[in-house]
Backbone as ProteinMPNN parsed JSONL, in Angstrom:
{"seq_chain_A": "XXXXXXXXXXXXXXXXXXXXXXXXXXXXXXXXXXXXXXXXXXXXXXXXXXXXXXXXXXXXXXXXXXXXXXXXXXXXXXXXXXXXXXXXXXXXXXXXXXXXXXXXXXXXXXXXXXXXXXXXXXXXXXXXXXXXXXXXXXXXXXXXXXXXXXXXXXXXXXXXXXXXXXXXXX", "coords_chain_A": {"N_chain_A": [[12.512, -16.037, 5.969], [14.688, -12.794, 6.461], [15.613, -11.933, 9.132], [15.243, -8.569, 10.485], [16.289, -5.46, 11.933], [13.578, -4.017, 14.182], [11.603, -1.227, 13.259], [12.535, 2.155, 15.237], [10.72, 3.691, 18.204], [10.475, 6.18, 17.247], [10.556, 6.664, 14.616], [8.019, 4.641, 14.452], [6.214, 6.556, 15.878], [6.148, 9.033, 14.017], [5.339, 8.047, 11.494], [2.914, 6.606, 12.382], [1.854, 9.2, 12.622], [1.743, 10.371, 10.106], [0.236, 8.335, 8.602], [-2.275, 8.771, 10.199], [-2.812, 11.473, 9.479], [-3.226, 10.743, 6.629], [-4.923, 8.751, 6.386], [-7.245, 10.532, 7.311], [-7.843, 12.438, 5.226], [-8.585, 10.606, 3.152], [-10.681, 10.181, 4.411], [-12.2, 12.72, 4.494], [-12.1, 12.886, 1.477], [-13.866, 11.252, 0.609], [-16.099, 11.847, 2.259], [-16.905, 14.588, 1.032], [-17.099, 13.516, -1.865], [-19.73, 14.073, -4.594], [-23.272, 12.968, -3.62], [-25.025, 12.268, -5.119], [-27.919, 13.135, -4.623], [-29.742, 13.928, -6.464], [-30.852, 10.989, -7.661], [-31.568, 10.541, -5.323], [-30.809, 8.511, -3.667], [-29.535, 5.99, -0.264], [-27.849, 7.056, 2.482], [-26.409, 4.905, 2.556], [-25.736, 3.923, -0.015], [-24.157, 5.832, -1.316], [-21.783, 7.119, -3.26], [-19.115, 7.883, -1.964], [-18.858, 6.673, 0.561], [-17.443, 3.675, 0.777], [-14.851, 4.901, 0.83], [-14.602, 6.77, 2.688], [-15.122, 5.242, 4.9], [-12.619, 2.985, 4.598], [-10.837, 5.13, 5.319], [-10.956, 6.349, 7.679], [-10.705, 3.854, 9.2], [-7.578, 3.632, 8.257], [-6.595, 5.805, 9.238], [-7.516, 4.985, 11.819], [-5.411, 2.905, 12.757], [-3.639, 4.306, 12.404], [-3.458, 5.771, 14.714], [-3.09, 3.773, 16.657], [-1.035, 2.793, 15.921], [0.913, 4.939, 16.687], [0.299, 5.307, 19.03], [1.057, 3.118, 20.442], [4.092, 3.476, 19.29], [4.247, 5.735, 21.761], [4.192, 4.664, 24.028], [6.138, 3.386, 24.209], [8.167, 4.307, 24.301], [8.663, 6.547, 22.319], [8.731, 9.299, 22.909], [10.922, 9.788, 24.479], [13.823, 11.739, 25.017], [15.624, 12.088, 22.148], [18.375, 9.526, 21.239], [21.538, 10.255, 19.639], [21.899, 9.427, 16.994], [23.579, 7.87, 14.129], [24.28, 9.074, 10.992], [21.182, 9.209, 8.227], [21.57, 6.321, 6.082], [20.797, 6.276, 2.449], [20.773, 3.387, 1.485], [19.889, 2.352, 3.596], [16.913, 2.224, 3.783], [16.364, 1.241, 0.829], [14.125, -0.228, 0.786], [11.499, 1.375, 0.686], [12.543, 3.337, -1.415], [12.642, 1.726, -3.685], [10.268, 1.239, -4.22], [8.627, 3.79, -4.242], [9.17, 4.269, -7.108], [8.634, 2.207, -8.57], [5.666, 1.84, -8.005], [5.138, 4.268, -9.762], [5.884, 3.571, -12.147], [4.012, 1.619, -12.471], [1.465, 3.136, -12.364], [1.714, 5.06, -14.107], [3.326, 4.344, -15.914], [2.018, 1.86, -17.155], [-0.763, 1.516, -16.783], [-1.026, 4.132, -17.493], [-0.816, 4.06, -20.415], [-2.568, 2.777, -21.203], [-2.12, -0.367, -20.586], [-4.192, -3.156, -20.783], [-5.52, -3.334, -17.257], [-5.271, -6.278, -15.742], [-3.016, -7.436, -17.1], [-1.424, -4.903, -16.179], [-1.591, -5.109, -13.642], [-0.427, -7.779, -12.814], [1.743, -7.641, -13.993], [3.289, -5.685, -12.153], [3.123, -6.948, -9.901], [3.874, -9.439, -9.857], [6.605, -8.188, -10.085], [7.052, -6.569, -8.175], [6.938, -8.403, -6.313], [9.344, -10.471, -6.616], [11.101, -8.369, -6.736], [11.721, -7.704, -4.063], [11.886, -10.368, -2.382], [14.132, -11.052, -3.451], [16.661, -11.197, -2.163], [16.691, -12.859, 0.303], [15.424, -15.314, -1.662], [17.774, -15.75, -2.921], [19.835, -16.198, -1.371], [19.24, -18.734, -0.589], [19.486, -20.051, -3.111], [17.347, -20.117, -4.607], [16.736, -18.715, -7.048], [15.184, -18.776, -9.521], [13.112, -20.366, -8.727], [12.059, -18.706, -7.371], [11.446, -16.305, -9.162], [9.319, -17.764, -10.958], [7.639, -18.036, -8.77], [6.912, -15.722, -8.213], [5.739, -14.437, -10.71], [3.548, -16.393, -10.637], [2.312, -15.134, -8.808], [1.71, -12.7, -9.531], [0.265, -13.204, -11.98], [-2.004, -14.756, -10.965], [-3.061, -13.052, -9.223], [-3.233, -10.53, -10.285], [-5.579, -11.317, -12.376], [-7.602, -12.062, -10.244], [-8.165, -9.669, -9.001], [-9.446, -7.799, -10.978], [-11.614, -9.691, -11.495], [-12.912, -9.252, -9.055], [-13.165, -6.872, -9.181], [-14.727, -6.086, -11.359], [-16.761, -8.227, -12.053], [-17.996, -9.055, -9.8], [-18.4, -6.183, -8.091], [-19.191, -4.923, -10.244], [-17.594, -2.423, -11.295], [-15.943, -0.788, -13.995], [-12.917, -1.086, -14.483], [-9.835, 0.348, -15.33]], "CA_chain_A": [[12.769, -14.628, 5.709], [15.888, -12.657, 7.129], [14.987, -10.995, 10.23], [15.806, -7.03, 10.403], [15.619, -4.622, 13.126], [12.203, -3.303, 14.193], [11.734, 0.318, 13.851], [12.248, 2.954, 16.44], [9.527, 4.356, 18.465], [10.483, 7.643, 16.927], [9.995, 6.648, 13.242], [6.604, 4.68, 14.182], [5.446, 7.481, 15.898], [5.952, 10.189, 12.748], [4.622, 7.079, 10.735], [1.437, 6.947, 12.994], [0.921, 10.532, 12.482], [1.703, 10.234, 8.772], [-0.983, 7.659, 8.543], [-3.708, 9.594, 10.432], [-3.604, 12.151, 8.225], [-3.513, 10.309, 5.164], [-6.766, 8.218, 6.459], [-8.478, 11.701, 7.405], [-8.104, 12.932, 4.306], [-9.35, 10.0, 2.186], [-12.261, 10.231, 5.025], [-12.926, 14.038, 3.861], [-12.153, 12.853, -0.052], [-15.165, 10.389, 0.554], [-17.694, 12.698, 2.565], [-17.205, 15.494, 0.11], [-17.97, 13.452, -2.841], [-20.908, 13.868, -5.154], [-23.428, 12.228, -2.898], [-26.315, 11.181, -5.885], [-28.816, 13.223, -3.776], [-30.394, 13.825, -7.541], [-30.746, 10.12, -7.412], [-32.357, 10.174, -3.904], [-30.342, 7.152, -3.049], [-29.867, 6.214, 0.811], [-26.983, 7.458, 2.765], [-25.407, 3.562, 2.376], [-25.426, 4.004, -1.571], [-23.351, 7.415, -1.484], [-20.204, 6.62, -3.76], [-17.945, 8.32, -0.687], [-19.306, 5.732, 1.935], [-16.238, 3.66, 1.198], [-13.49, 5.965, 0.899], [-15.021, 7.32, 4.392], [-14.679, 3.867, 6.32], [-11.377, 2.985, 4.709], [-10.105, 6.581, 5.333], [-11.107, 6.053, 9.107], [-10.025, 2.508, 9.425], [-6.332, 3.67, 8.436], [-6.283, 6.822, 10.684], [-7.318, 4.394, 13.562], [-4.631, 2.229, 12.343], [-2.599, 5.147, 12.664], [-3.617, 5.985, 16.18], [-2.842, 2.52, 17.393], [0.675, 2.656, 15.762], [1.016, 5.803, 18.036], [0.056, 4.728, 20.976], [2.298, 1.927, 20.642], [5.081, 4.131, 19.701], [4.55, 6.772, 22.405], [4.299, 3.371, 25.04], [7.643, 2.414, 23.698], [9.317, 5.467, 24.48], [8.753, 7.785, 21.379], [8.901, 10.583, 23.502], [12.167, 10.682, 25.39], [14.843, 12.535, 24.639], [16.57, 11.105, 21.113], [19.666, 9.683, 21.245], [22.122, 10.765, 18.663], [22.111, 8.61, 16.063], [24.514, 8.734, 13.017], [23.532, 9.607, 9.334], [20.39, 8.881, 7.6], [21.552, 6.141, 5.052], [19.66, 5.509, 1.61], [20.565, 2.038, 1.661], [19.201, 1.497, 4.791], [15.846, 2.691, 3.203], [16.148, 0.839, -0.546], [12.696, -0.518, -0.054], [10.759, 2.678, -0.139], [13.205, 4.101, -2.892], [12.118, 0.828, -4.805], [8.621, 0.424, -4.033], [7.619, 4.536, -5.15], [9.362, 3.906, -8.695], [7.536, 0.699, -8.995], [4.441, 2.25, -8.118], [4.668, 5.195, -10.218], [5.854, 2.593, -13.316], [2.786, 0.671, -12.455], [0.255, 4.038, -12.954], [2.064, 5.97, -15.207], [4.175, 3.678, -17.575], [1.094, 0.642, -17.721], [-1.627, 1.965, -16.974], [-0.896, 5.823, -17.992], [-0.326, 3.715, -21.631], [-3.477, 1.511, -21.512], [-1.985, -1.278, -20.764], [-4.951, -3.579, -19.716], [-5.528, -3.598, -16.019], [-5.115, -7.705, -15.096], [-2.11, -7.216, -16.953], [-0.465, -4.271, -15.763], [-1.375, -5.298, -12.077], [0.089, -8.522, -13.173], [3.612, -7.095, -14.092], [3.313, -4.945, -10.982], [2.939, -7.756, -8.761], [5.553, -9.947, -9.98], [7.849, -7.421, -10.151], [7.148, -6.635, -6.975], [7.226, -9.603, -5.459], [10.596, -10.524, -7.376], [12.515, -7.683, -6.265], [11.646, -7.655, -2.596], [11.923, -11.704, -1.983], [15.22, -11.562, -3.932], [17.423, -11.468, -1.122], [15.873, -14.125, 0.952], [15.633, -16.231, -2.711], [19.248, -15.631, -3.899], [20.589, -16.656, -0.257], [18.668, -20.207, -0.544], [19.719, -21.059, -3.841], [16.422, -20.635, -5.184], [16.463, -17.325, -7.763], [14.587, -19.286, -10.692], [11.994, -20.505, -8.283], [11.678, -16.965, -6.982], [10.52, -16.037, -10.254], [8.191, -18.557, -11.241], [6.397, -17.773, -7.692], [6.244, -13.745, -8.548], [4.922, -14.628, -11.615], [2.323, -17.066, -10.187], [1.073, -14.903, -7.647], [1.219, -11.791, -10.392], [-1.303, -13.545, -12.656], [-3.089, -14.857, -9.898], [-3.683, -11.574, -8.245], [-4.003, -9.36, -10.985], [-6.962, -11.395, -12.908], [-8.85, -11.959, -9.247], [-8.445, -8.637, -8.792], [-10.203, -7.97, -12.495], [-13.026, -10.463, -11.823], [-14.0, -9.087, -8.236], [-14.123, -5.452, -9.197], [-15.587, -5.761, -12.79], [-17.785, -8.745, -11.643], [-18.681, -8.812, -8.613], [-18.654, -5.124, -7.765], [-19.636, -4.123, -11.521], [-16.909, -1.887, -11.882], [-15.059, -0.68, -15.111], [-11.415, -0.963, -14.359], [-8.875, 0.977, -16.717]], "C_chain_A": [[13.858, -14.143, 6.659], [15.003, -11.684, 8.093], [15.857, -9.271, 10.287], [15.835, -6.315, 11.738], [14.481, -4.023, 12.835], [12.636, -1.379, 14.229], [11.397, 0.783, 15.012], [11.036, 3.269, 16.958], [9.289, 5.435, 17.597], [9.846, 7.611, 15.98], [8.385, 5.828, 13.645], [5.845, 5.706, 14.59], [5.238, 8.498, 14.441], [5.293, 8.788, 11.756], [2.682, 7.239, 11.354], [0.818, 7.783, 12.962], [0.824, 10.795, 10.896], [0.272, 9.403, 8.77], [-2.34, 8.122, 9.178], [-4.125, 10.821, 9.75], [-3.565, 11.932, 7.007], [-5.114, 9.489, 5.526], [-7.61, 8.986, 6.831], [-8.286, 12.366, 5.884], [-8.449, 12.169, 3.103], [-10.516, 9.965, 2.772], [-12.758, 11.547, 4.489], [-13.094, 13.831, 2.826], [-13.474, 12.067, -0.211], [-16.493, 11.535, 0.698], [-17.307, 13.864, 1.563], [-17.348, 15.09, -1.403], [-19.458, 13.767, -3.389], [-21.936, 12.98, -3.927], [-25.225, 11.939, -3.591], [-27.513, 11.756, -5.558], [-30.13, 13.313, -5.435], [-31.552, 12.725, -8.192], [-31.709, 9.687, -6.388], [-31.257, 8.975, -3.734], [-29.999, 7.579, -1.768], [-28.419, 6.544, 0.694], [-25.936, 5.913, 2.314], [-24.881, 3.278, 1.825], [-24.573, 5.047, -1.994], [-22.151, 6.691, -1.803], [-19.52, 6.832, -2.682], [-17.953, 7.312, 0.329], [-17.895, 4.527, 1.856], [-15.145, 4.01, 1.517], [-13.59, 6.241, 2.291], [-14.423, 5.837, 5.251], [-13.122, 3.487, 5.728], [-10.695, 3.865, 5.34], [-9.818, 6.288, 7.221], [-10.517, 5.198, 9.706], [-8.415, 3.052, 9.33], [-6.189, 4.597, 9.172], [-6.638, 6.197, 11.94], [-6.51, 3.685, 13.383], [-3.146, 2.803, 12.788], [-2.195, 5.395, 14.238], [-3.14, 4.72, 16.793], [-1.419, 2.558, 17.151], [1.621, 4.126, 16.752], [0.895, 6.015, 18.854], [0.931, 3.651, 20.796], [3.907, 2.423, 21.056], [5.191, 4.826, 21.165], [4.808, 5.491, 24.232], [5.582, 3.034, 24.964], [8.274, 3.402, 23.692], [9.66, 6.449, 24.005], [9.234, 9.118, 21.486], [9.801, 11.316, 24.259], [12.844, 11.419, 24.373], [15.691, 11.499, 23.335], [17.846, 10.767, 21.27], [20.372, 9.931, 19.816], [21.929, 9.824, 17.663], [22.996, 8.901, 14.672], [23.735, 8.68, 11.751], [22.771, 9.207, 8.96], [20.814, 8.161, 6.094], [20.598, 5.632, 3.943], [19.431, 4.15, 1.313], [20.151, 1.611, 2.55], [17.825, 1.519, 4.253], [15.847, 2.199, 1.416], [14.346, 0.719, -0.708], [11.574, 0.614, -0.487], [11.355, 3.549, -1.542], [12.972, 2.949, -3.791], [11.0, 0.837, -5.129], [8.011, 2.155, -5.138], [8.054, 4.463, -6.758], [8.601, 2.593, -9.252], [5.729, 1.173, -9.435], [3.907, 3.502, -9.614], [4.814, 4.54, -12.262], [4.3, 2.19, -13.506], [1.458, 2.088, -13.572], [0.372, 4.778, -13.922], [2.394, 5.373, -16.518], [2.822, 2.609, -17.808], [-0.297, 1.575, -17.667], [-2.153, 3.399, -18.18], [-1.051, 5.176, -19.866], [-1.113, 2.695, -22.269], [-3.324, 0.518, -21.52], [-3.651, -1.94, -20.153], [-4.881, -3.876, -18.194], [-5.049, -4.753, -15.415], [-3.561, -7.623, -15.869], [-1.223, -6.573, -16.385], [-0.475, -4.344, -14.013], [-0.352, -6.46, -11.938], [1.489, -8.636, -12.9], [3.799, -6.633, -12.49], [3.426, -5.788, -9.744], [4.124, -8.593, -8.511], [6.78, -9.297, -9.671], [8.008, -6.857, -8.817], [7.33, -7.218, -5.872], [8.858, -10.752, -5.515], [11.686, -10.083, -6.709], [12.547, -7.706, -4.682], [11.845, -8.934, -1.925], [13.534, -11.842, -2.817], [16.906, -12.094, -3.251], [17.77, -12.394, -0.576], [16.083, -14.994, -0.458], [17.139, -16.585, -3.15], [20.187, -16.46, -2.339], [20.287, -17.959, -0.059], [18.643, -20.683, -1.819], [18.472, -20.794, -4.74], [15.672, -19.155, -6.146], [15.256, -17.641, -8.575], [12.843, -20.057, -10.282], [11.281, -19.185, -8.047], [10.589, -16.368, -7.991], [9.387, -16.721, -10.799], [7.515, -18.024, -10.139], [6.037, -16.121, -8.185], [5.455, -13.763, -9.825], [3.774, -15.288, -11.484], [1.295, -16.239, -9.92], [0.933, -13.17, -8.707], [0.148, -11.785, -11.19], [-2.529, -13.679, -11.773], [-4.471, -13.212, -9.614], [-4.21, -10.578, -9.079], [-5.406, -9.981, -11.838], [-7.602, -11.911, -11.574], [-9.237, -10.525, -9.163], [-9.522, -7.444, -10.222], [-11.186, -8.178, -12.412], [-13.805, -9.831, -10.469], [-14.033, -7.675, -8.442], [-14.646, -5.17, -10.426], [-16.737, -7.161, -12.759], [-18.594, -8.848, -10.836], [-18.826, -7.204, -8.107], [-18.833, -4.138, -8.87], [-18.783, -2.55, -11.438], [-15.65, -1.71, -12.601], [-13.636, -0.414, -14.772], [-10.768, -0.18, -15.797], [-8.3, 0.032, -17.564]], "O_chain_A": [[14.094, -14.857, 7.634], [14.046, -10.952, 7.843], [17.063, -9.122, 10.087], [15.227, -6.875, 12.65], [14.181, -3.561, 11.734], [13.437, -0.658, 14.824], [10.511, 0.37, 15.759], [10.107, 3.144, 16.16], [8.16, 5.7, 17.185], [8.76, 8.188, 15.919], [7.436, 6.412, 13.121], [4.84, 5.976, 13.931], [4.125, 8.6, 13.927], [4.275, 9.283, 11.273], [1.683, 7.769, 10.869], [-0.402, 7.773, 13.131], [-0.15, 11.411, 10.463], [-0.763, 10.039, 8.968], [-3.41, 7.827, 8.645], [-5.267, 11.195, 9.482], [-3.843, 12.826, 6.208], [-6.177, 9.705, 4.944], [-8.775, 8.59, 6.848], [-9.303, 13.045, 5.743], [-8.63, 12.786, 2.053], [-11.506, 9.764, 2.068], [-13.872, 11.473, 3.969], [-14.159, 14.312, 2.44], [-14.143, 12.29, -1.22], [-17.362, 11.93, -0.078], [-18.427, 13.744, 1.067], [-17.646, 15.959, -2.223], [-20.371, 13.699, -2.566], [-21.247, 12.232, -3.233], [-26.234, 11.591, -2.978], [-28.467, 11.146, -6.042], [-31.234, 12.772, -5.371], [-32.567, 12.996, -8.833], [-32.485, 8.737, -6.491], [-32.485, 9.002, -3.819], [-29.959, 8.78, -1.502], [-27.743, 6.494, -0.334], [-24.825, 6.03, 1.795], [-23.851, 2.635, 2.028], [-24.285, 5.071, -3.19], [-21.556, 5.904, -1.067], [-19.155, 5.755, -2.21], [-16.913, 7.153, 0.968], [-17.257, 4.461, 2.907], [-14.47, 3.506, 2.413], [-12.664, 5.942, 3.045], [-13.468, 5.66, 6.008], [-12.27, 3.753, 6.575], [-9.798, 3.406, 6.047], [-8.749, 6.091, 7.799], [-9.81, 5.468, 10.677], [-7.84, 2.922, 10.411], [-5.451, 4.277, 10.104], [-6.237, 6.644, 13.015], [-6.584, 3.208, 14.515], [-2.115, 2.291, 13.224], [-1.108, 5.281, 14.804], [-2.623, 5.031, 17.866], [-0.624, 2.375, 18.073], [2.728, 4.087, 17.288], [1.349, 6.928, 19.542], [1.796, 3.791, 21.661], [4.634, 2.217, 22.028], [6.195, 4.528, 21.811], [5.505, 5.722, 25.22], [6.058, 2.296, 25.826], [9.189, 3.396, 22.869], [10.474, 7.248, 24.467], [9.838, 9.845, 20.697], [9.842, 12.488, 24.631], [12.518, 11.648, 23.209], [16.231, 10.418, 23.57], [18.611, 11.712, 21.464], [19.651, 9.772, 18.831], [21.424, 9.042, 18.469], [23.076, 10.038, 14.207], [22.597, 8.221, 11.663], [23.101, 8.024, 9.045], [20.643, 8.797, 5.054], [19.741, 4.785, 4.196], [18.346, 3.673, 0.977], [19.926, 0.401, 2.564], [17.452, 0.347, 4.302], [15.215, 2.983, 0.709], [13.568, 1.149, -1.559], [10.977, 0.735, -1.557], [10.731, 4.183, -2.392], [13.155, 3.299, -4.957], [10.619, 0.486, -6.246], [7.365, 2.107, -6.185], [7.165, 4.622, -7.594], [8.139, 2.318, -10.359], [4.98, 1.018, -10.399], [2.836, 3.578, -10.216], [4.16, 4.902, -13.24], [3.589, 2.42, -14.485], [0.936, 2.054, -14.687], [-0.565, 5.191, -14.604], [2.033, 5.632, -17.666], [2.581, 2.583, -19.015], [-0.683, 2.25, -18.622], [-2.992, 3.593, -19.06], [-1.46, 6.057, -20.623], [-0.854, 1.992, -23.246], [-4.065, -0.122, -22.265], [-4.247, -1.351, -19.251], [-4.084, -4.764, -17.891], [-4.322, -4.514, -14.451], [-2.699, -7.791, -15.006], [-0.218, -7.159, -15.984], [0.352, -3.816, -13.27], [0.545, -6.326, -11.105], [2.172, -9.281, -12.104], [4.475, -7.323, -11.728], [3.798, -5.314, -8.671], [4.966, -8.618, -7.614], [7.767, -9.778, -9.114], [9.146, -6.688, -8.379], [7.733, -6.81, -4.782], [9.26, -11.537, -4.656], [12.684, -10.648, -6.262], [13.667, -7.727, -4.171], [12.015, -8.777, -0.716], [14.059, -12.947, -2.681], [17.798, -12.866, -3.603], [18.879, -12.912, -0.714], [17.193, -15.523, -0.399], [17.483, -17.649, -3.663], [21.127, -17.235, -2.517], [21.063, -18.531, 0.707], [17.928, -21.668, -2.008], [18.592, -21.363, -5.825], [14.538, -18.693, -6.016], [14.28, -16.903, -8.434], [11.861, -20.239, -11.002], [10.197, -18.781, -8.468], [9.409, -16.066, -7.81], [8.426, -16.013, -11.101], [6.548, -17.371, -10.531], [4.936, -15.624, -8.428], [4.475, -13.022, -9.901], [2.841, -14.877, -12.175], [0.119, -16.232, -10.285], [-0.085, -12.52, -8.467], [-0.709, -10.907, -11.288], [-3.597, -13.068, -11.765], [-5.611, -12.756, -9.714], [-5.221, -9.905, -8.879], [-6.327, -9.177, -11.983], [-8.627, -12.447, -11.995], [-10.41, -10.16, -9.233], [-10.14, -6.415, -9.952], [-12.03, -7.434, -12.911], [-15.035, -9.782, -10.489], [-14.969, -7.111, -7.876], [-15.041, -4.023, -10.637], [-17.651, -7.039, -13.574], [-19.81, -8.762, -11.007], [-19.887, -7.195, -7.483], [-18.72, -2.92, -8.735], [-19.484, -1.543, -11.537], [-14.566, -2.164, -12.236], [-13.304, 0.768, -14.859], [-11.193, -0.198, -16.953], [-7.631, 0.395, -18.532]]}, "name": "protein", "num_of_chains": 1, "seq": "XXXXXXXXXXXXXXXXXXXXXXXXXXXXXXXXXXXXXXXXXXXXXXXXXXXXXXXXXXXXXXXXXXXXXXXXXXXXXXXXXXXXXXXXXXXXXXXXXXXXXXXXXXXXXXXXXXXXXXXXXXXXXXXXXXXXXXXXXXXXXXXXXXXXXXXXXXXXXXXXXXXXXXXXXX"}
């Protein structure tokens, strides 16, 4: 893989704080679910009980990437830096059109689930390794592997949450 520069302190810090409040607020989207009490079931069985520990898990996730930053200097004084370009930033301008393909155009359109994770995977794995693939000669392999690990991934991902965790995927 081609090596890049690491990000600034600056950007992991606003990242670290981005991420703590995105994992407190899938921790509130959890504890304020429905919580079955109708049901009686125990606190363990409460649909929210994952959402809550993920939610948590990435806001401490967050906290750690901010303490790192603020260790690493986050906090001096910025130096100037010149313009914010979008090519420096392709992969997030690739990745939310991908994503929003994925929920809107497949899903949003019924595609089946193991498929449209499928596409989503490949295609994801495709465009982001293409660089790295195209610089070693090896485009046509490239693809065969995004396609591998697209099927792969999207029917495991199929069998362990509609088999093993008995739930109905879209």
């Amino acid at each position: 893989m081609m090596q890049e520069d690491k990000p600034s302190p600056r950007a992991d810090l606003w990242s670290g704080l981005a991420w703590i409040v995105l994992g407190l607020a899938i921790a509130w989207g959890g504890w304020t679910m429905d919580r079955l009490a109708y049901l009686n079931v125990s606190f363990y069985t409460i649909p929210g009980l994952v959402p809550m520990l993920l939610g948590f898990a990435i806001a401490f996730m967050g906290a750690v990437l901010l303490l790192r930053a603020v260790r690493a200097g986050a906090l001096a004084p910025a130096a100037t830096g010149g313009p914010v370009r979008l090519a420096d930033h392709w992969r997030i301008l690739t990745m939310l059109p991908l994503c929003l393909i994925f929920a809107v155009g497949l899903l949003g359109q019924g595609v089946v689930f193991w498929l449209a994770a499928a596409l989503f995977i490949a295609a994801f794995v495709f465009i982001f390794e293409y660089q790295d693939r195209r610089a070693a000669g090896q485009r046509l392999r490239g693809a065969v592997v995004a396609v591998a690990y697209g099927v792969i991934v999207g029917l495991t991902i199929q069998y362990v949450f509609e088999d093993l965790f008995l739930l109905r995927l879209p």
